[in-house]
C-alpha positions in Angstrom: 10.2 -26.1 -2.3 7.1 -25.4 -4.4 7.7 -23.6 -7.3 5.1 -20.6 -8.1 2.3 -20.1 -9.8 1.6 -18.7 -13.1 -0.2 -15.7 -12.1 2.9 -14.7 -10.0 4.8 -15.4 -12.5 2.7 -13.4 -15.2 2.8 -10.1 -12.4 6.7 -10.7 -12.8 7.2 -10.0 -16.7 4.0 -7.7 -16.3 6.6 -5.5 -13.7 9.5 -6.6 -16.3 7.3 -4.9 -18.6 6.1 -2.1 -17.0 9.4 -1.0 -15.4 11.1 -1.2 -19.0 13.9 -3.6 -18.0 16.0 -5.1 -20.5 16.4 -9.2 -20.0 19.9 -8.9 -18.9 19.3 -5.9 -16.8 15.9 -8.1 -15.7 18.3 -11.6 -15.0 20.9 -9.3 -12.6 18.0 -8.2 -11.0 16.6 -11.5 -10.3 19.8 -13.0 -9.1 20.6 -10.2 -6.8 17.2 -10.0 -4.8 16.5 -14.4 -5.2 19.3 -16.1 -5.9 17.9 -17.7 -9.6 18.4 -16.5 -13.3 14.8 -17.9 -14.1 11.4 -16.7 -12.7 10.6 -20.4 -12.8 12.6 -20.9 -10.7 11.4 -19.3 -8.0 9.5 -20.6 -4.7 7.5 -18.5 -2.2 10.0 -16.8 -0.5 12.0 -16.0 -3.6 8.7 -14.1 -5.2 8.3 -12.2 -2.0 12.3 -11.1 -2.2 11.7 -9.9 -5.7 8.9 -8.2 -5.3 10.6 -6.1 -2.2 13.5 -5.6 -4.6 11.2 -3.6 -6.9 9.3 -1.5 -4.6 12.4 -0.3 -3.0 14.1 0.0 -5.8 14.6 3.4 -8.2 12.3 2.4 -10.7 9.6 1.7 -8.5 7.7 5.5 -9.3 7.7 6.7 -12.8 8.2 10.3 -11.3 8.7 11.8 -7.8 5.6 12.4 -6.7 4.5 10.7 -9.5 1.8 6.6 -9.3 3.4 3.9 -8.2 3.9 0.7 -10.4 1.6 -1.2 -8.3 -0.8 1.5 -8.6 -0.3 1.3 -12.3 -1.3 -2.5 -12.7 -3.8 -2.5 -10.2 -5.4 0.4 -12.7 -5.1 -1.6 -15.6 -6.2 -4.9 -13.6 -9.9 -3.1 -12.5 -9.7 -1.7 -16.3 -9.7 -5.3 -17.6 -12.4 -6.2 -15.2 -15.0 -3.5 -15.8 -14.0 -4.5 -19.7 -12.7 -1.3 -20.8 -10.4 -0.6 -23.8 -7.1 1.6 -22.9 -9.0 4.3 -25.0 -11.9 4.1 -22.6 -9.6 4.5 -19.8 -7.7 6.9 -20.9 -10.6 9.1 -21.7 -12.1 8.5 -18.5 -8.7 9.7 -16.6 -8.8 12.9 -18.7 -12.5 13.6 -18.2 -12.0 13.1 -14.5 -8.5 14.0 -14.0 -7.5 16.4 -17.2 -4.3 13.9 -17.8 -3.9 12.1 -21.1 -3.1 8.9 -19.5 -2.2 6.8 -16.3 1.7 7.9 -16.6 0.6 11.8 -15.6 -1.3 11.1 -12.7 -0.1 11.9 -9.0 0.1 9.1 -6.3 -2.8 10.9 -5.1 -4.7 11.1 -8.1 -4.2 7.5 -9.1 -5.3 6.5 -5.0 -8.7 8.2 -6.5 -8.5 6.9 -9.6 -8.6 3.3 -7.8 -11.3 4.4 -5.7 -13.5 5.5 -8.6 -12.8 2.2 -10.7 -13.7 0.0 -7.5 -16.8 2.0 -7.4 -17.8 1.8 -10.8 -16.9 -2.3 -10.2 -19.3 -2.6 -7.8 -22.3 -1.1 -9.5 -21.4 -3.0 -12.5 -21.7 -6.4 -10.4 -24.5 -5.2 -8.7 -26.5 -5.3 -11.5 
């Protein structure tokens, strides 16, 4: 079976990352939901059993009601692409939002957050 690709694996310690998981915390996770001890080692069908582990899991939201994690790097991923700083964005969310930062928003707030950042894309590669 093929092995996957960096960018998958780069989304993996990016969620490692982002959910705070320490690397033996991080290793029982990835033997429970594919059956490895390494990222590396996973194929297709490993990834996609991972990646179901964290949404269902508990860490999944940092708060109730509260943006999801893949809300949360989709953010940072149309950040990076317009170019923008974490200041920039950050000021932009409290302009727009009143929240410090990405952690305060809603699930609903962050969905229009998204929307705005896609916009803002488009113009950009427009001109």
């Amino acid at each position: 079976m093929a092995k996957i690709d960096k960018k998958k694996l780069a989304l993996i310690h990016i969620v490692k990352k982002e959910l705070g998981l320490d690397d033996s915390k991080y290793r029982k996770i990835l033997k429970e939901a594919a059956g490895v001890t390494s990222a590396k080692d996973l194929d297709r069908s490993g990834f996609r059993k991972l990646m179901n582990y964290f949404v269902r899991s508990r860490h999944w939201k940092s708060k109730p009601d509260g943006l999801t994690i893949r809300q949360k790097i989709y953010i940072k991923m149309l950040a990076k692409d317009l170019g923008w700083e974490k200041g920039h964005l950050n000021n932009f969310i409290y302009k727009y939002y009143h929240e410090k930062n990405t952690e305060e928003l809603s699930k609903k707030e962050a969905s229009k957050l998204i929307e705005s950042l896609k916009s803002i894309k488009e113009r950009q590669d427009y001109f």
